[in-house]
C-alpha positions in Angstrom: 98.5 93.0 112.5 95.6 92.9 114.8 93.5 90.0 114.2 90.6 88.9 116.0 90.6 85.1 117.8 88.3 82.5 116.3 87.0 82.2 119.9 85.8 85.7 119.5 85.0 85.9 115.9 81.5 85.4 117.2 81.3 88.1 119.5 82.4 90.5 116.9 79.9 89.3 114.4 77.3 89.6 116.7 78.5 93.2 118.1 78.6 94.4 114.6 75.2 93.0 113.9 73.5 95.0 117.0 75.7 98.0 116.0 74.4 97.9 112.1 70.5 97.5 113.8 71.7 100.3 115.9 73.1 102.6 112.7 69.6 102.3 110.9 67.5 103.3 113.5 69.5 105.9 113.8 68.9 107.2 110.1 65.3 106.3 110.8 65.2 108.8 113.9 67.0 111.6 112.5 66.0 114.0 109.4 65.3 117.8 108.6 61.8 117.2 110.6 62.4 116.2 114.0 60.4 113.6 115.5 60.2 112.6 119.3 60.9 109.1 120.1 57.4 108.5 120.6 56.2 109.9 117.4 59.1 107.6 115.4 57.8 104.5 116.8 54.0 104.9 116.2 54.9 105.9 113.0 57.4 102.6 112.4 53.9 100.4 113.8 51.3 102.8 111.5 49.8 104.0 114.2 51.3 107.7 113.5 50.0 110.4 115.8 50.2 112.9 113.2 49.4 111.4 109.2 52.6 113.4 107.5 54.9 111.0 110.2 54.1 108.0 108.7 54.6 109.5 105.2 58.0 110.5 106.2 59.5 107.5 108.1 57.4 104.8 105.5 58.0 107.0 102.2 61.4 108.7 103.1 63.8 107.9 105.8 62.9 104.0 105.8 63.8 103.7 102.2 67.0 105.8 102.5 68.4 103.5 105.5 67.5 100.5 103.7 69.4 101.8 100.8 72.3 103.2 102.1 73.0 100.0 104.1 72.4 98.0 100.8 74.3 99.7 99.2 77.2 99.8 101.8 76.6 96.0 102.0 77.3 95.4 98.2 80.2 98.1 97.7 82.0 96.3 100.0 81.3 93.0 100.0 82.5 93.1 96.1 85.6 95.0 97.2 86.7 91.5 99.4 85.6 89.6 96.3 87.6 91.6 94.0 90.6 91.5 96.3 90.1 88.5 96.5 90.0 87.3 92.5 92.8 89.3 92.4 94.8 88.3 95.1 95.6 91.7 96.6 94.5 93.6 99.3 94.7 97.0 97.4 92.2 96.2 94.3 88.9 98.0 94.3 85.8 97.4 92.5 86.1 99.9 90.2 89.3 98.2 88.3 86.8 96.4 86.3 85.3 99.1 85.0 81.4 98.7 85.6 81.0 102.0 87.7 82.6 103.5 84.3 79.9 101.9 82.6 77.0 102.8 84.8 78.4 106.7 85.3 78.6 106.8 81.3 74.9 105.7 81.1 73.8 108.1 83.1 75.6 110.8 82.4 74.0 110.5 78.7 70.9 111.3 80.2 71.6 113.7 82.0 73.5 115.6 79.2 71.1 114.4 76.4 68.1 113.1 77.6 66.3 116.5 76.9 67.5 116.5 73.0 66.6 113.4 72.5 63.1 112.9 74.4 61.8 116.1 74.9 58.7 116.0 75.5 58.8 112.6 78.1 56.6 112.9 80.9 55.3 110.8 83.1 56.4 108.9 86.4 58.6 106.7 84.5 61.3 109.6 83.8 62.3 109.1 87.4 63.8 105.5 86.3 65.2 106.7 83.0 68.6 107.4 84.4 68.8 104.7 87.0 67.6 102.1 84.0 70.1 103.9 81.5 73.3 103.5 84.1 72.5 99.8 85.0 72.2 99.5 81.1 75.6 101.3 80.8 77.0 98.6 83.4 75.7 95.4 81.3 77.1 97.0 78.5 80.9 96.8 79.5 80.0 93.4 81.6 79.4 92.2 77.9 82.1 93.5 76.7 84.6 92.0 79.1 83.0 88.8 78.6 83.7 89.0 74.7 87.1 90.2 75.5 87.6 87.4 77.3 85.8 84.8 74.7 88.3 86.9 72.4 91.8 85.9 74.4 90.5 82.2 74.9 90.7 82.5 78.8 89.8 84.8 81.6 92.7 85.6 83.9 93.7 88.4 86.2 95.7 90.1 83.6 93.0 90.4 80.6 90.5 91.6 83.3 92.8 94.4 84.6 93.9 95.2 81.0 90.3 95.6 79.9 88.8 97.6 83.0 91.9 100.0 82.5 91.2 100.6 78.7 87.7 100.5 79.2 88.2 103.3 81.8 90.5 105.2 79.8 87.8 105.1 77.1 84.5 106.0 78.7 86.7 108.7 80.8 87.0 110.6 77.3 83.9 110.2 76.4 82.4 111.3 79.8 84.8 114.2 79.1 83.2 115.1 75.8 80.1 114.8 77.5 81.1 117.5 80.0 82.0 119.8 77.3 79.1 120.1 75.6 76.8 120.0 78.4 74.4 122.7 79.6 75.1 124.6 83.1 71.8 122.6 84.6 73.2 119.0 82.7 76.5 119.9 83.9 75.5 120.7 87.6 73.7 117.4 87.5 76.2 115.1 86.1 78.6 116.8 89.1 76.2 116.0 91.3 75.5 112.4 90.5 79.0 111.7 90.4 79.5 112.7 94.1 77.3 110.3 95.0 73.3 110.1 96.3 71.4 108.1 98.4 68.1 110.4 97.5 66.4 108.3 95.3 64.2 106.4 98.5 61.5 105.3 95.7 60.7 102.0 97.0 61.0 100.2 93.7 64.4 101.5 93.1 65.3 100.4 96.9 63.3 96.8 96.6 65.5 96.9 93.3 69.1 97.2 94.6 68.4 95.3 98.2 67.2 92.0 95.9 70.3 92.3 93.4 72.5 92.9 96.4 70.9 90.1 98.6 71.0 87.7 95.7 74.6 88.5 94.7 75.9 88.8 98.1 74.4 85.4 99.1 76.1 83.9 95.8 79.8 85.1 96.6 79.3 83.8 100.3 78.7 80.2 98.7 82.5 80.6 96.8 84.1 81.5 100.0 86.0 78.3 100.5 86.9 78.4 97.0 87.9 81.7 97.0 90.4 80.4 100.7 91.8 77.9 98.2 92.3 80.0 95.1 94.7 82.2 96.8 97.1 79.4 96.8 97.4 80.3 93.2 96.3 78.5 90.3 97.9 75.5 89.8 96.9 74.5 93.6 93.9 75.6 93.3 93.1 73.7 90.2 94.7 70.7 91.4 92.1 70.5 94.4 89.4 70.3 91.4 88.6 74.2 91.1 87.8 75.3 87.9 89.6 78.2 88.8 88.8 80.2 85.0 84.6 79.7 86.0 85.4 80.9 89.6 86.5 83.8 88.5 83.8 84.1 85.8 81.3 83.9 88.6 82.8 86.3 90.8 83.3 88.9 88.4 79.6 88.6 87.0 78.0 88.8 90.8 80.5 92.1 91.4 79.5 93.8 88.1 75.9 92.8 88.7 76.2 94.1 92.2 77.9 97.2 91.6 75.6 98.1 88.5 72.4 97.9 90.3 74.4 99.9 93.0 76.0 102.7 91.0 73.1 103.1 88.7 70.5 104.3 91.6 73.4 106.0 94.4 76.3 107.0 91.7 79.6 106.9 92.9 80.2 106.2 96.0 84.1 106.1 96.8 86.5 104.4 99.3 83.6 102.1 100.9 84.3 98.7 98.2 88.3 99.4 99.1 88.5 100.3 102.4 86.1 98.5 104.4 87.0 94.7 103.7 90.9 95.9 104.1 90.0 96.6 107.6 87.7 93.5 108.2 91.0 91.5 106.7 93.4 93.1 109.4 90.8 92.9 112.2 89.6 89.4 111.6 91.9 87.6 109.0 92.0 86.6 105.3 89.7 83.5 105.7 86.9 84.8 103.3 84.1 82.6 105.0 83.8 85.3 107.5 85.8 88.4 105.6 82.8 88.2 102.8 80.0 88.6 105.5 81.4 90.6 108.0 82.5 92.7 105.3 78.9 93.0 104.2 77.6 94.2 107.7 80.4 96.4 108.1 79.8 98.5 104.4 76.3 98.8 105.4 77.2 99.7 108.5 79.7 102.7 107.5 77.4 104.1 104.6 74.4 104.6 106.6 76.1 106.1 109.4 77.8 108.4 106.7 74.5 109.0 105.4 73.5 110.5 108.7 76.7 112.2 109.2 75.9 113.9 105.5 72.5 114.9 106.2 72.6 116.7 109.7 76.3 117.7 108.9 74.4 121.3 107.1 71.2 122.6 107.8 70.9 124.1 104.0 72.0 121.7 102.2 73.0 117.5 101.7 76.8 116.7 101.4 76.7 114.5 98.7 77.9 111.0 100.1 81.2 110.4 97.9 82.3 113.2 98.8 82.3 112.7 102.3 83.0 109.0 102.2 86.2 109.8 100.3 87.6 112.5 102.6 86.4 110.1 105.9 88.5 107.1 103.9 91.3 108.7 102.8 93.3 109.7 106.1 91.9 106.5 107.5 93.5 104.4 105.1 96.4 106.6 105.3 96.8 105.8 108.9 96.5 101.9 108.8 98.8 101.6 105.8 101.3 103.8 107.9 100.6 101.7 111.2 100.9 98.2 109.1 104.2 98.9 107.8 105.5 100.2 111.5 104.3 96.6 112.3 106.5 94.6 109.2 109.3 96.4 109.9 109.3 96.1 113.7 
């Protein structure tokens, strides 16, 4: 296992942090319209040499990079925090079964929202989904938390228990839903469940980047908890961590983080599992600098994805699960297959 020296831990932090800067300008700078170099920066200082530039970087493309680096930030960020709660490098955010929750919400409105409010106009319909898939997210946050209240403790197994049912569940009912969609609902909900980052409203965006920031921020704080909890739970709680409210808190940031994520960008694959497994073999386990560099890294990734997806075509957008679940999948492959060349050797 590679791991990177505490003498150099800096160096990488700061490398990655240049290289993120580096990632969004690049999303900034490239789009369907080209713009010189020139033209990109008097439009980032409002001094646009042509009006439709500003409208394009200001309304469009700075929006999008904000949000796909966000959102990267988040996915994985609660992927460390998961593995970490549940002491394995394999979990993924979507064991607990928020995304579930967020993708059922949204795919109600997409399948029914035209029965049942048909004549809804206005700009508020562009929030209807978004609002009904964060709802959707709450909803089985709740109900975990009851579960929990129900059992008389919160521990790994009752959590993984209740994500997998709760899964199982809103898989069948998504599957009903599917069934008796229309061909426009049913192109839609495919759609949305591949994955978007094309809602660059700036409320939606100012939305996600304050959850994530807030969340994000909270989990760095239980780090060194989080170092000392993977000693298990009798030494954890014998250095005075209340190791049942640990978890609490974890799991309420994550679903909190992963709703506001899921409910504006859908499902966005791989990025929650993969990047903090990486950041663990390049860097170590010690989550005061796994959570962060995790953070920049998902960011990182996504937005670069982003801009992989979007000049990948000229006729058309790859939607971004897609193409973060085919980019993650060999990948993973290939440092699974290298690590266990390493144990055995």
């Amino acid at each position: 296992m590679m791991v990177v020296y505490k003498s150099n831990q800096k160096i990488f932090f700061i490398s990655l942090l240049c290289f993120s800067v580096t990632a969004l300008f690049i999303s900034i700078a490239f789009g369907s319209v080209p713009l010189s170099l020139n033209d990109l920066l008097q439009a980032l200082l409002f001094t646009p040499s042509a009006p439709y530039h500003e409208t394009i970087v200001w309304d469009i493309r700075v929006p999008r990079a904000l949000l796909s680096f966000f959102a990267g930030a988040g996915l994985a960020t609660c992927g460390a925090a998961i593995q970490g709660v549940f002491r394995n490098p394999l979990a993924d955010p979507g064991l607990i079964g928020v995304s579930s929750g967020a993708a059922l919400g949204a795919i109600l409105i997409i399948v029914l929202g035209h029965s049942v409010l048909p004549n809804s106009q206005g700009d508020w319909q562009y929030y209807l989904l978004p609002t009904s898939a964060f709802a959707g997210a709450l909803l089985v946050l709740g109900l975990i938390l009851k579960v929990s209240l129900w059992t008389g403790n919160f521990s790994i197994i009752s959590i993984l228990l209740v994500g997998i049912a709760v899964n199982a569940v809103i898989g069948a009912v998504i599957g009903g839903l599917t069934l008796i969609s229309s061909n426009e609902a049913l192109r839609d909900l495919t759609f949305w469940t591949m994955g978007s980052l094309g809602m660059t409203e700036w409320p939606l965006v100012l939305i996600v980047m304050s959850v994530v920031t807030f969340t994000c921020l909270n989990m760095f704080k239980h780090a060194p908890a989080l170092n000392v909890y993977q000693l298990g739970d009798a030494d954890a709680e014998h250095t005075g961590i209340n190791v049942t409210q640990l978890r609490k808190q974890l799991f309420l940031y994550t679903a909190l983080c992963i709703g506001a994520v899921v409910s504006v960008c859908g499902i966005i694959g791989f990025v929650g599992f993969l990047v903090p497994h990486l950041m663990r073999i390049l860097t170590g386990a010690n989550h005061k600098t796994l959570l962060p560099l995790s953070a920049i890294a998902g960011g990182t990734i996504l937005t670069l994805c982003d801009v992989f997806a979007r000049q990948l075509f000229t006729s058309t957008e790859l939607p971004i699960g897609l193409l973060t679940s085919a980019i993650g999948g060999p990948i993973f492959l290939i440092v699974l297959v290298k690590f266990q060349h390493q144990r055995q050797s």
